[in-house]
N, C-alpha and C positions, 0 to 999 in steps of 0.2 A: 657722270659715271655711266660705264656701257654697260646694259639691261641685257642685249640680247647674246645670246651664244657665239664665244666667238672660238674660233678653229686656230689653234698654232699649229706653227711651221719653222724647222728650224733650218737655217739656210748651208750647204756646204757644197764641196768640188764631188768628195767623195759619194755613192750610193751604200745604204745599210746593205748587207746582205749576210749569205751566212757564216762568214768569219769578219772578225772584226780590226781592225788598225794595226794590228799585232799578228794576226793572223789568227790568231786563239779561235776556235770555235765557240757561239752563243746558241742560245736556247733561241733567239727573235728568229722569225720564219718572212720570208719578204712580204706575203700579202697579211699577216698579222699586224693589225692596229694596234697601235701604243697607247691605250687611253688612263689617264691620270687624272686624279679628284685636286681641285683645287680647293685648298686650305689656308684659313685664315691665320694670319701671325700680327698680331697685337688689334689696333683698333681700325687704323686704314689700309693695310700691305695686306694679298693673298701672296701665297706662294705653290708651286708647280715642281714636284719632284721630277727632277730631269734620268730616265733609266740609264743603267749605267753603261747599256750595248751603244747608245748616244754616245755617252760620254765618253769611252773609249774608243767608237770609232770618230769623233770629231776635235780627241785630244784635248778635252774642257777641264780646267784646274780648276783649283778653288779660289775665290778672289779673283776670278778672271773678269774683265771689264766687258760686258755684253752691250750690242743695240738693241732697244725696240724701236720694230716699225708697226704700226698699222695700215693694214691693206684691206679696207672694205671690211667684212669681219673675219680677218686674220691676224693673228698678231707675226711678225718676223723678228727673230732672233738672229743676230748675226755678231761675229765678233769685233771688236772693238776697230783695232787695227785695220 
């Protein structure tokens, strides 16, 4: 089990900024941090609320099949495909 802090990274073509996939305008400002509390769900699995200015700009459903990589202490999200 990894002890020490690690830093996620979610991988895409696109950059956040401040309209999103749609165009829509978002509240995220590009040098604001995204930072989220990791919470436990059942006895071994945390989980990581992914914001939805993400979600929207990188087109992520639900049931969507994700990678994880680890990169030293990073974790990489990337999709499946």
């Amino acid at each position: 089990m990894l002890r020490n802090k690690i830093k996620i990274k979610i991988t895409s073509v696109k950059k956040l900024g401040a309209t999103n996939f749609n165009g829509a305008k978002t509240n995220m400002k590009k040098s604001e941090p995204l930072v989220r509390k990791v919470t436990r769900v059942g006895k071994r699995s945390l989980s990581v609320v992914i914001p939805a200015e993400i979600v929207a700009e990188l087109g992520i459903r639900e049931r969507q099949k994700m990678v994880f990589k680890i990169d030293r202490k990073k974790i990489i999200i990337s999709d499946w495909k």
